[in-house]
C-alpha distance (Angstrom), angle and dihedral (degrees) to the residues before:
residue distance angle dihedral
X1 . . .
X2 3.71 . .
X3 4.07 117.7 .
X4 3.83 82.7 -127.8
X5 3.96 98.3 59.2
X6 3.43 99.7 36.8
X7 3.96 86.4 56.9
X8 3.72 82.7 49.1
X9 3.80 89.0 54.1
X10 3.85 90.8 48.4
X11 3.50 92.6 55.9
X12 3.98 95.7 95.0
X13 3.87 90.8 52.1
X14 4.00 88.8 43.7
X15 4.04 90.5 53.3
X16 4.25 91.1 47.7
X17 3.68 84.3 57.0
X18 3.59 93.5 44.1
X19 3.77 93.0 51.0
X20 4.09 91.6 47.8
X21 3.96 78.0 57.4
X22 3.41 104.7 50.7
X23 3.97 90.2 43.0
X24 4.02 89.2 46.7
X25 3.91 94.1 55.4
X26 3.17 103.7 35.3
X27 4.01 96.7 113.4
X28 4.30 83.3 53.1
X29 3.77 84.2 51.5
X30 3.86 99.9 48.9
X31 3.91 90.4 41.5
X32 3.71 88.8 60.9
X33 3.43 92.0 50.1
X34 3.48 97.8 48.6
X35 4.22 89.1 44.6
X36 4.05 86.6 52.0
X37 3.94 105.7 33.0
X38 4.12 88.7 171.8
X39 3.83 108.9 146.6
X40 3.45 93.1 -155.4
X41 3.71 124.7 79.7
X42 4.26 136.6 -176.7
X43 3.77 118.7 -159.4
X44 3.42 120.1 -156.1
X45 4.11 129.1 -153.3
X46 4.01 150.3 149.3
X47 3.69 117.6 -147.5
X48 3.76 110.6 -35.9
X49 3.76 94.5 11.1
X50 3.73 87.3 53.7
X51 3.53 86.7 53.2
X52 4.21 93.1 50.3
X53 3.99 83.8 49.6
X54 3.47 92.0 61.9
X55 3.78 100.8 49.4
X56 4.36 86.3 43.7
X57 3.93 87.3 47.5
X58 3.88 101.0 52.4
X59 4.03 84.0 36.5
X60 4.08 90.5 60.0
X61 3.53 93.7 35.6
X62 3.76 91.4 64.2
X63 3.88 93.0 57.7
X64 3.83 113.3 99.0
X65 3.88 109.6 -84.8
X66 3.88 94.9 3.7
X67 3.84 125.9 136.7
X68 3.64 117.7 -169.2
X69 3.85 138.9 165.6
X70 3.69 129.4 172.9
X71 3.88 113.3 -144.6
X72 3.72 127.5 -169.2
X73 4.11 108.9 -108.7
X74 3.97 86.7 -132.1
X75 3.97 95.6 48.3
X76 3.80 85.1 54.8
X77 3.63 99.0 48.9
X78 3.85 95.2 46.6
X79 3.97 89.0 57.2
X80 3.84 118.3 3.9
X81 3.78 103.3 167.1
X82 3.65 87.3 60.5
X83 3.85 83.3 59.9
X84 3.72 100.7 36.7
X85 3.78 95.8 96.1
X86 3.89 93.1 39.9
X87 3.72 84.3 52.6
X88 4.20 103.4 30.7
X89 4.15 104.0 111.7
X90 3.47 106.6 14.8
X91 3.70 145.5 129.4
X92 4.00 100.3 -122.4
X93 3.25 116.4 -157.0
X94 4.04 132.6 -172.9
X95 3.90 125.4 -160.8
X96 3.90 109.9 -164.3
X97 4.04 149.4 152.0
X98 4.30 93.6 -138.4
X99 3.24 109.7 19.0
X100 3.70 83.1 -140.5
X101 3.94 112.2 80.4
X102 4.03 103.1 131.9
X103 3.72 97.5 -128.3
X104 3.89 90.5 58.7
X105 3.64 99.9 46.5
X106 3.70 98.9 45.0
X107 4.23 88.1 48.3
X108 4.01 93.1 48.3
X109 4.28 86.5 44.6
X110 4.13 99.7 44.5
X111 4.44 82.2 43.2
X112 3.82 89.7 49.7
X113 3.78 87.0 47.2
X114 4.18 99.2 41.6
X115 3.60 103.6 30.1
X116 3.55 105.9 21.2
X117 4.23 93.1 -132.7
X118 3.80 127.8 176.3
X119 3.52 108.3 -116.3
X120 4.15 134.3 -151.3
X121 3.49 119.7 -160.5
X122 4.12 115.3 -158.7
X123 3.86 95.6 -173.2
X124 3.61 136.8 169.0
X125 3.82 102.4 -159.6
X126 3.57 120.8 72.4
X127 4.33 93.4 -152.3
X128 4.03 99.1 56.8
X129 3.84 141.8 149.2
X130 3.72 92.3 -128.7
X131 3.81 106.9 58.7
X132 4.07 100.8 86.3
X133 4.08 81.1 41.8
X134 3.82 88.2 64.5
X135 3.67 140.6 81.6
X136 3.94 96.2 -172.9
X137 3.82 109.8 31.4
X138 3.86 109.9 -169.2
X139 4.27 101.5 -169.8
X140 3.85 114.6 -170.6
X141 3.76 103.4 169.5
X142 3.29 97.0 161.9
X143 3.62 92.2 77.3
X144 3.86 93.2 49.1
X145 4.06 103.6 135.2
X146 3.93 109.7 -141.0
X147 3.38 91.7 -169.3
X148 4.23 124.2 86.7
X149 3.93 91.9 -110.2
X150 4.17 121.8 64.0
X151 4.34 109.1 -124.2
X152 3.32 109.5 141.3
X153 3.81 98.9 15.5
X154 3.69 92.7 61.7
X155 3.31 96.4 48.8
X156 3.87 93.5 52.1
X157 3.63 90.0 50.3
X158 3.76 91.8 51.0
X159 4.05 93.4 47.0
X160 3.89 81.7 45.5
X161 3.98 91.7 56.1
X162 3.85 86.8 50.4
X163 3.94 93.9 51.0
X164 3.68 84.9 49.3
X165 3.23 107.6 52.2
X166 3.94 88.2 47.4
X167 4.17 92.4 60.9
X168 3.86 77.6 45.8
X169 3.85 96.0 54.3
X170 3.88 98.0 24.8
X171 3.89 74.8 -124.4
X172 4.02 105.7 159.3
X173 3.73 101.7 168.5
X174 3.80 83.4 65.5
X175 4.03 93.3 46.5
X176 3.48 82.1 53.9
X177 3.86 105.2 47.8
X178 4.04 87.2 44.2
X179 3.86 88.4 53.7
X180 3.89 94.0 46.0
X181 3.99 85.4 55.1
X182 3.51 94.4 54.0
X183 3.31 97.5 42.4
X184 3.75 89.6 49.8
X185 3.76 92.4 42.8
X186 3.81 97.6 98.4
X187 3.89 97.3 43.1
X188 3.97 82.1 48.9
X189 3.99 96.1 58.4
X190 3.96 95.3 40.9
X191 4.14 89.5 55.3
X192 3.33 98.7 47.8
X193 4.20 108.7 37.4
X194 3.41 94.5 88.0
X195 3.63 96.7 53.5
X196 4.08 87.7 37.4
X197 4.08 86.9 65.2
X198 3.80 91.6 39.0
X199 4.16 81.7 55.8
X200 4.01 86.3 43.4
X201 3.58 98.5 55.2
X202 4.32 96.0 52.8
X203 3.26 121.1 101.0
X204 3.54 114.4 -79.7
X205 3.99 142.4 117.0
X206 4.17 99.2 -170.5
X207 3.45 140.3 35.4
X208 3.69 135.4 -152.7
X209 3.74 126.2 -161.5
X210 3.98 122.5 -150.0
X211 3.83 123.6 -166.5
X212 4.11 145.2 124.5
X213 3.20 147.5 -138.2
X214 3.99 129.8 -9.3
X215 3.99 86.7 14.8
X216 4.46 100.1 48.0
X217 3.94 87.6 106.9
X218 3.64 93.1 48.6
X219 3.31 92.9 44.1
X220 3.73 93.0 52.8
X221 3.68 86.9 53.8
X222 3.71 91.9 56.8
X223 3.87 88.7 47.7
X224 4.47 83.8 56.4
X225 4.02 87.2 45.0
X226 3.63 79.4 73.5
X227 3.57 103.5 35.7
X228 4.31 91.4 51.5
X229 3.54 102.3 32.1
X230 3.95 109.2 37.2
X231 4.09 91.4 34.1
X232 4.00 79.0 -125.3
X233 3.86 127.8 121.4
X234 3.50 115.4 -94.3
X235 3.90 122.6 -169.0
X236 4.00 133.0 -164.5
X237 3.77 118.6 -158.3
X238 3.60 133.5 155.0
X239 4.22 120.3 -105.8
X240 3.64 105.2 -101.8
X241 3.71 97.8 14.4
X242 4.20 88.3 70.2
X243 3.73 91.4 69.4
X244 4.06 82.1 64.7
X245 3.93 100.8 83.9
X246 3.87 104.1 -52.1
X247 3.94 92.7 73.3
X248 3.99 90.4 74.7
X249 3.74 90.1 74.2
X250 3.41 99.8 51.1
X251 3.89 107.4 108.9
X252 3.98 145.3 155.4
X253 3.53 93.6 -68.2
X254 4.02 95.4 52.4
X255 3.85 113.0 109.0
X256 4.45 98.4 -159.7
X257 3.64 112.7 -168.1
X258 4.08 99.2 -157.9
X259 3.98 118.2 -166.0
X260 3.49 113.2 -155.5
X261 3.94 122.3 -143.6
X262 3.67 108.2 -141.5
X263 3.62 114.6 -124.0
X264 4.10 105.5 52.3
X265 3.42 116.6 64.7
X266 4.01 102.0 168.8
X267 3.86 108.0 50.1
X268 3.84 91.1 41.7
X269 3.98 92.7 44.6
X270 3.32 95.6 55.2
X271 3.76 89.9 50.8
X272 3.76 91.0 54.2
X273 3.82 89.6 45.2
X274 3.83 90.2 54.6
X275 3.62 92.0 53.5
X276 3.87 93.5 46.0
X277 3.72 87.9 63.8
X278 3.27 91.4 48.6
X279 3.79 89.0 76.3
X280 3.63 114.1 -124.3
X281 3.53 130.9 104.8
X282 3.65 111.8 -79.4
X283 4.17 133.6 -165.0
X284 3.54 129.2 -150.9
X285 3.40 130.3 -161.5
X286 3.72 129.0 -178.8
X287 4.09 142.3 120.2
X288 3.80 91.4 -83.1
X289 3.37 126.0 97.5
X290 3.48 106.0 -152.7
X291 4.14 119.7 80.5
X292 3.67 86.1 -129.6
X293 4.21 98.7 164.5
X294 3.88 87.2 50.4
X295 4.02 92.2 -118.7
X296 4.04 112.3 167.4
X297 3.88 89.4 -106.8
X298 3.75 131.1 16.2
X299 3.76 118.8 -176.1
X300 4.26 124.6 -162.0
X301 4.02 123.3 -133.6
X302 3.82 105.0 -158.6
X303 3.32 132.7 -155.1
X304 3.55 109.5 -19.1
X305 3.88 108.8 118.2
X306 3.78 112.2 -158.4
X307 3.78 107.7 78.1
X308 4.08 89.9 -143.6
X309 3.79 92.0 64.8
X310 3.67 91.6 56.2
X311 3.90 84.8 80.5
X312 3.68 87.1 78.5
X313 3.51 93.5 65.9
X314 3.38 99.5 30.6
X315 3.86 94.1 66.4
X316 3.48 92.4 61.1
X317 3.33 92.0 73.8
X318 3.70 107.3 51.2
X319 4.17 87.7 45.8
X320 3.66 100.5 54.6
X321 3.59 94.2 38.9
X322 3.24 91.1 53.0
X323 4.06 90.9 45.8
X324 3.91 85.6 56.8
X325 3.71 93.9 46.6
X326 3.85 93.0 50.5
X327 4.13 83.8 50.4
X328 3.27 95.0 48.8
X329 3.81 101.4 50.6
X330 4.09 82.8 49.8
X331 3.90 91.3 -105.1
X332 3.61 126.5 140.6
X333 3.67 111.3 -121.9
X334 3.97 93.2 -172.5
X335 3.98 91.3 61.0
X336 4.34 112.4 37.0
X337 3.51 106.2 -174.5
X338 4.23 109.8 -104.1
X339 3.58 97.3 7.1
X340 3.72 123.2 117.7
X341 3.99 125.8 -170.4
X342 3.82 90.6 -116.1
X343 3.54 139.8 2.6
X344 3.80 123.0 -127.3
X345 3.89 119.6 175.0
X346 3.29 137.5 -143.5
């Protein structure tokens, strides 16, 4: 078995623990809040953790009197007065496997210096560069990926930006949903592998991955799942905005893995219609259980009632399929050629 899938496998386990965490220091968590009531927050990110910062920003912007923007850690270092007002008086918080990618550290240190900003660390590796930056440290190591390409880690970190904003927002409904995705996570991968490797073996060579809302940084992950571990291009667009230009290169050979926000059936069913006749294979995922826009798989999320938490589950499927499509085009998804698990410049 390949260091990447069984990490995969272990993300269930990884998200109980994470969970136990979350519950566990949740007094630390509200204390901070209360000892830094800013309603204005930054996240910071390279790659994938840029991508996790932009599903946690548009998820705290959308609580009542909330300003949030996510910022790549590179953007900010190549020009930070043209972010010091974007970034003056907030909470800034950084989501991230090491704790030691360059572009990150140096960011948190010159905001610490400038603007004098609380920061929160989410962090999967115990040894890091960010831990004496940070006034809340939140240290899940047992979601710290070994191999080159984030699984499990991201997902943590995403279920961990859920559980944080809902200490932030005294926001149970969405404690709950993120716990009924976890919880559900294992179930979720044993149901659908089969029919992941049945998806794997079509006839495809890139992927595109179409979502909203709470879950567009997740989603973008997914589309990079594809992109890092199959060596094939993988695309993120929002629903309806793909029929603006991007739709034209959508062809027979494009695998798109659509998420489905519950509540609007005819704008988003056209949209899936539209890329049915397009030709390729395409995936839906939703609540429902029936395949009802007669795509080549569609895959059920149960039970868990915030839309946002659905990214948890809806990961899954863009990792291990790309896993199996990496396998079955003789690659090896533990080693992609000129990628390394963090950056750190000179």
């Amino acid at each position: 078995m390949y260091l990447t899938e069984s990490e995969i496998l272990d993300t269930p386990k990884a998200l109980e623990k994470t969970c136990r965490y979350f519950d566990e220091n949740e007094k630390r968590i509200d204390e901070f809040f209360e000892k830094y009531p800013l309603r204005k927050f930054t996240f910071l990110g390279c790659g994938s953790s840029y991508m996790l910062s932009e599903s946690a920003a548009t998820l705290f912007s959308s609580v009542r009197n909330t300003a949030a923007r996510a910022i790549p850690a590179g953007d900010y270092i190549v020009d930070p007065d043209f972010w010091y007002e974007t970034v003056k008086d907030s909470v800034v918080v950084t989501l991230s496997r090491s704790g030691r990618t360059s572009e990150v550290v140096w960011a948190v240190e010159k905001i610490k210096e400038t603007a004098g900003c609380p920061i929160i660390s989410v962090c999967a590796k115990e040894e890091n560069d960010l831990t004496a930056l940070s006034d809340l440290e939140l240290m899940l190591p047992w979601c710290y990926d070994e191999s080159v390409c984030q699984t499990r880690t991201v997902t943590n970190l995403y279920a961990a930006s859920l559980l944080l904003l809902s200490r932030y927002s005294k926001n149970e409904g969405l404690k709950k949903a993120a716990h009924a995705a976890c919880a559900q996570s294992g179930k979720f991968q044993l149901k659908y592998r089969d029919t992941l490797a049945k998806i794997a073996d079509m006839d495809w060579d890139n992927a595109v991955v179409l979502a909203d809302g709470p879950v567009c940084g997740i989603a973008a992950e997914a589309s990079l799942a594809f992109t890092e571990i199959s060596m094939l291009t993988g695309r993120y667009f929002h629903m309806l905005d793909y029929r603006h230009g991007p739709v034209v290169v959508s062809g027979k050979r494009t695998l798109t893995l659509i998420l489905l926000r519950p509540g609007e059936e005819k704008l988003q069913g056209a949209m899936v219609r539209d890329v049915i006749r397009r030709g390729g294979p395409v995936v839906t995922v939703s609540d429902r259980a029936e395949n009802v826009y007669g795509a080549a798989s569609h895959l059920q999320i149960e039970n868990v009632g915030d839309f946002s938490a659905w990214g948890i589950l809806f990961i899954y499927v863009a990792q291990m399929t790309a896993l199996l499509k990496s396998v079955a085009l003789g690659g090896n998804p533990d080693a992609p050629e000129g990628l390394d698990a963090y950056i750190e410049l000179k």
